[in-house]
C-alpha atoms as an extended CHARMM CRD file, in Angstrom:
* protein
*
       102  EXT
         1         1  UNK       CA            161.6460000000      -21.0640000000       13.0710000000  PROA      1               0.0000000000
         2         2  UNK       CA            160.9530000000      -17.6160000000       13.1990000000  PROA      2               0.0000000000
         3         3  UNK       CA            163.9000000000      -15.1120000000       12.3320000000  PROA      3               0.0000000000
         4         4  UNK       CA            164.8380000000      -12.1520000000       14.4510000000  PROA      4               0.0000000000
         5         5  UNK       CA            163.0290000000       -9.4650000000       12.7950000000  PROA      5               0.0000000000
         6         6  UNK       CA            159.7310000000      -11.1780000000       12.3580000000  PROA      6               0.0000000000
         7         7  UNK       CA            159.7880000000      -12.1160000000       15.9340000000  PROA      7               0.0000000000
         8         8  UNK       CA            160.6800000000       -7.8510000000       16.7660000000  PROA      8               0.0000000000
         9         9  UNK       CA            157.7840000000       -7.0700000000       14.5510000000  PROA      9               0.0000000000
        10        10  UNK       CA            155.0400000000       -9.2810000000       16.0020000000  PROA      10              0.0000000000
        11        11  UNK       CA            156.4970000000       -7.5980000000       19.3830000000  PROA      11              0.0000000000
        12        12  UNK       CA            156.3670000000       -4.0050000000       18.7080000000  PROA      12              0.0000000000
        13        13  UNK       CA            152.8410000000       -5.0150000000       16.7770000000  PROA      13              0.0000000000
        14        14  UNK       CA            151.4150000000       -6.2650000000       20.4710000000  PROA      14              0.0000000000
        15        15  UNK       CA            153.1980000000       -3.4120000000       21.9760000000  PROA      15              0.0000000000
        16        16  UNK       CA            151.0560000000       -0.8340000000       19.7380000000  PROA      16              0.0000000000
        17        17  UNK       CA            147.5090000000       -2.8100000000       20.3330000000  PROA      17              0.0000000000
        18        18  UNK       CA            148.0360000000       -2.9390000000       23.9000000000  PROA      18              0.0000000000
        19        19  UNK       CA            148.8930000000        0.6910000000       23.6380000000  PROA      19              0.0000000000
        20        20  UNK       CA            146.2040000000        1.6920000000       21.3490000000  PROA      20              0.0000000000
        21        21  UNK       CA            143.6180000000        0.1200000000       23.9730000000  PROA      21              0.0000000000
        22        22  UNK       CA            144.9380000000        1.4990000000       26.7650000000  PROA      22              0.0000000000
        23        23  UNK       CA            144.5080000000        4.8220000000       24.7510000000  PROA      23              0.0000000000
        24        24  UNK       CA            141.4310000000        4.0120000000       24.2650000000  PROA      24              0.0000000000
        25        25  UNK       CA            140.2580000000        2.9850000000       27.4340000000  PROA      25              0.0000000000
        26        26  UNK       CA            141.4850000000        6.5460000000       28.8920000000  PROA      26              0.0000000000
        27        27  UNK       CA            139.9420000000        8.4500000000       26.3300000000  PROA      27              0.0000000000
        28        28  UNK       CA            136.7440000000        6.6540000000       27.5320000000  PROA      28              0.0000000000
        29        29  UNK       CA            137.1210000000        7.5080000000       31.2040000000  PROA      29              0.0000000000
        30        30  UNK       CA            137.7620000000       11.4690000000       30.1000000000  PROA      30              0.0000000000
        31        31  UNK       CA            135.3010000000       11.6840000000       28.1750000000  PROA      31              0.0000000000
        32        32  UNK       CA            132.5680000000        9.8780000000       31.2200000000  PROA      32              0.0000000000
        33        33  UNK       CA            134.3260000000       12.1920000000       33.4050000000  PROA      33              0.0000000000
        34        34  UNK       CA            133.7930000000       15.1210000000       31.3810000000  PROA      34              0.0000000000
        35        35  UNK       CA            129.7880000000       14.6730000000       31.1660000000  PROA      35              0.0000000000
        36        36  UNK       CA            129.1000000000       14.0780000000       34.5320000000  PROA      36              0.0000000000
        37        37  UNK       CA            131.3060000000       17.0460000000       35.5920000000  PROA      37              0.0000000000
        38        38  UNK       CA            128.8120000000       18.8730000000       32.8410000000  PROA      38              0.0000000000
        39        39  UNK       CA            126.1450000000       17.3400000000       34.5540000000  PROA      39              0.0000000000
        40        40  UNK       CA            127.1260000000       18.2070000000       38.0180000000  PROA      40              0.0000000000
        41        41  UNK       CA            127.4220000000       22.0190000000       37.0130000000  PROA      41              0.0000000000
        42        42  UNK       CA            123.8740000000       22.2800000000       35.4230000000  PROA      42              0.0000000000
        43        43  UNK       CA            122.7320000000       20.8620000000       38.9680000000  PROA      43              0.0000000000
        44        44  UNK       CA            124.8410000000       23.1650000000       40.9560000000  PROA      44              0.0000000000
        45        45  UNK       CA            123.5030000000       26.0560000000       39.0280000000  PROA      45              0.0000000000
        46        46  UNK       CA            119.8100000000       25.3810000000       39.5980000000  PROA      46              0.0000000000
        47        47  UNK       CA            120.3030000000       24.4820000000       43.2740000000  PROA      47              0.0000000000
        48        48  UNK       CA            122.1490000000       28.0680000000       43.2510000000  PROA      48              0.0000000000
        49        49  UNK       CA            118.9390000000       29.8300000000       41.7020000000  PROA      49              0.0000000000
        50        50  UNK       CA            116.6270000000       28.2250000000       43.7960000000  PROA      50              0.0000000000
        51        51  UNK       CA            118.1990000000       29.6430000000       46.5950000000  PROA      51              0.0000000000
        52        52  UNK       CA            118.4130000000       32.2230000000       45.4640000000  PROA      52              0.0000000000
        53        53  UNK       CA            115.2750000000       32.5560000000       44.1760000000  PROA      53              0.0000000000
        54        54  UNK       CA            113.5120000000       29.9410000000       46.0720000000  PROA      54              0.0000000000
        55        55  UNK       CA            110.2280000000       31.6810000000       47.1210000000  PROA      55              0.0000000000
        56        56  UNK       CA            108.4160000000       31.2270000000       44.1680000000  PROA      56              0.0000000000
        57        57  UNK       CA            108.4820000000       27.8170000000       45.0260000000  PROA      57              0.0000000000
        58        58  UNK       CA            107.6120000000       28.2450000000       48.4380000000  PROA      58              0.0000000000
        59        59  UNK       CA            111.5270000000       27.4890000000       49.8130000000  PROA      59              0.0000000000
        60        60  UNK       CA            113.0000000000       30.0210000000       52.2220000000  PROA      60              0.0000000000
        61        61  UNK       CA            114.6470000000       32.6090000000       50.3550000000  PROA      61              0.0000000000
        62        62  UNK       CA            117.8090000000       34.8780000000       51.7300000000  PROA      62              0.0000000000
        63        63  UNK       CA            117.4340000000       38.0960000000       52.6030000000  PROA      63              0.0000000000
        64        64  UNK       CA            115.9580000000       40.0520000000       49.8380000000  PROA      64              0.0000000000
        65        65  UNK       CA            119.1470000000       42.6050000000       49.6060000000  PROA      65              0.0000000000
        66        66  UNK       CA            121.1030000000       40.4720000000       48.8620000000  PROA      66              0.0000000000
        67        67  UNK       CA            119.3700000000       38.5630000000       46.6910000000  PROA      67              0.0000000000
        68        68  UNK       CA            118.8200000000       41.8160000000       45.1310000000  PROA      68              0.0000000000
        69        69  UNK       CA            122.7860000000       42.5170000000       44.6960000000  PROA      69              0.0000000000
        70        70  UNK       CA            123.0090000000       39.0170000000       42.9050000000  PROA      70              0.0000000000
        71        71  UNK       CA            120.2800000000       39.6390000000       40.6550000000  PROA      71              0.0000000000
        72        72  UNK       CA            122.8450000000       40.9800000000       37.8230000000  PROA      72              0.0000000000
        73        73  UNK       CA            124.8420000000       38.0190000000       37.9750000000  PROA      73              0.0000000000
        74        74  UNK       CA            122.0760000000       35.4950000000       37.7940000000  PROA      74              0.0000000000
        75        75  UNK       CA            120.9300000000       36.3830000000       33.7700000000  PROA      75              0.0000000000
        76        76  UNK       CA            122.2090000000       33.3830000000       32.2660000000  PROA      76              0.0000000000
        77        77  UNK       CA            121.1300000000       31.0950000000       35.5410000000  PROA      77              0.0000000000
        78        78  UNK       CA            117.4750000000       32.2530000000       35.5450000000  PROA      78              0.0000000000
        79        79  UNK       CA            117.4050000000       31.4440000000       31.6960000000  PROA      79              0.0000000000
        80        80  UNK       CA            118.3570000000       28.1440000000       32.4010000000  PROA      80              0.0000000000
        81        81  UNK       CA            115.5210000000       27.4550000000       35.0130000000  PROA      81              0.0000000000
        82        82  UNK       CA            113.0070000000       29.1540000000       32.5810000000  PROA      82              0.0000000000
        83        83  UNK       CA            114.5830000000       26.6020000000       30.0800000000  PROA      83              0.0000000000
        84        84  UNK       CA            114.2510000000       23.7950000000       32.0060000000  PROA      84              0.0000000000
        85        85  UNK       CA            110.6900000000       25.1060000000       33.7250000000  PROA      85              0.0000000000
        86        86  UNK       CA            109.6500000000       25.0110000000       30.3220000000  PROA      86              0.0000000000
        87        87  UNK       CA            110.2830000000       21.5770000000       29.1420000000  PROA      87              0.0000000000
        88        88  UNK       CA            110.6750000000       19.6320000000       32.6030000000  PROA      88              0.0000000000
        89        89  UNK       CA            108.6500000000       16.3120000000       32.5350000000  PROA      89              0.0000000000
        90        90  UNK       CA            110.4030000000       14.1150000000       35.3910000000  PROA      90              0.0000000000
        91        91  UNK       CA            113.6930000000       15.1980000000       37.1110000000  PROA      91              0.0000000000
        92        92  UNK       CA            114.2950000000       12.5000000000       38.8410000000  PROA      92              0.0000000000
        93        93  UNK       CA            115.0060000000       10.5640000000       35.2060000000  PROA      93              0.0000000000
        94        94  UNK       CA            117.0770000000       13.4580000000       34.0070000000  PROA      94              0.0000000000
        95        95  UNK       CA            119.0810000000       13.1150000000       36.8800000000  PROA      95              0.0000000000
        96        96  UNK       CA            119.7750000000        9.1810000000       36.5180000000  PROA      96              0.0000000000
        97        97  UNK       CA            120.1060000000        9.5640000000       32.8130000000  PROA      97              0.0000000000
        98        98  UNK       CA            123.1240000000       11.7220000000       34.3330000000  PROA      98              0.0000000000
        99        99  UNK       CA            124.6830000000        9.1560000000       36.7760000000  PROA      99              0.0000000000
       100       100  UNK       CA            124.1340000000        6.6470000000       34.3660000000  PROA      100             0.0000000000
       101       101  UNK       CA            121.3400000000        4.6760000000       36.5660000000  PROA      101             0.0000000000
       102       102  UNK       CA            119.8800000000        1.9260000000       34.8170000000  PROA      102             0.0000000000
């Protein structure tokens, strides 16, 4: 038979792996949570520009004052669509590699 304090050890050991995996497991879900939140943003940004600036692709655009005012505030946004201009080859698979579509 086992004594007391061998039986309190293999307890608190169980107690730590279960704890260690639920640990785990939450760090997981975080850190999922965290990229498509990331990934969300990015989208939100460009569907922002293209509103903004939608007529160069041929989408109605707001009125052009006001587009105007928002100009200065749209630096690091218009980068990003230059960016992505630049080296887009198929959205539609950048957005499943997002979501995690197989």
């Amino acid at each position: 038979m086992r004594g007391e304090g061998e039986q309190t050890t293999v307890i608190r050991r169980a107690l730590r792996a279960v704890k260690a995996f639920f640990t785990t497991m939450d760090q997981a879900h975080r850190n999922r949570a965290v990229g498509m939140t990331e990934c969300e943003v990015r989208e939100l940004e460009n569907m922002f520009v293209l509103l903004l600036m939608g007529s160069f692709a041929g989408v109605p655009a707001p009125p052009s004052f006001i587009a105007a005012e928002l100009l200065p505030y749209l630096e690091h946004e218009i980068k990003v669509v230059n960016r992505r201009a630049e080296s887009a080859s198929d959205a539609l698979a950048e957005l499943a590699g997002c979501l995690d579509v197989t």
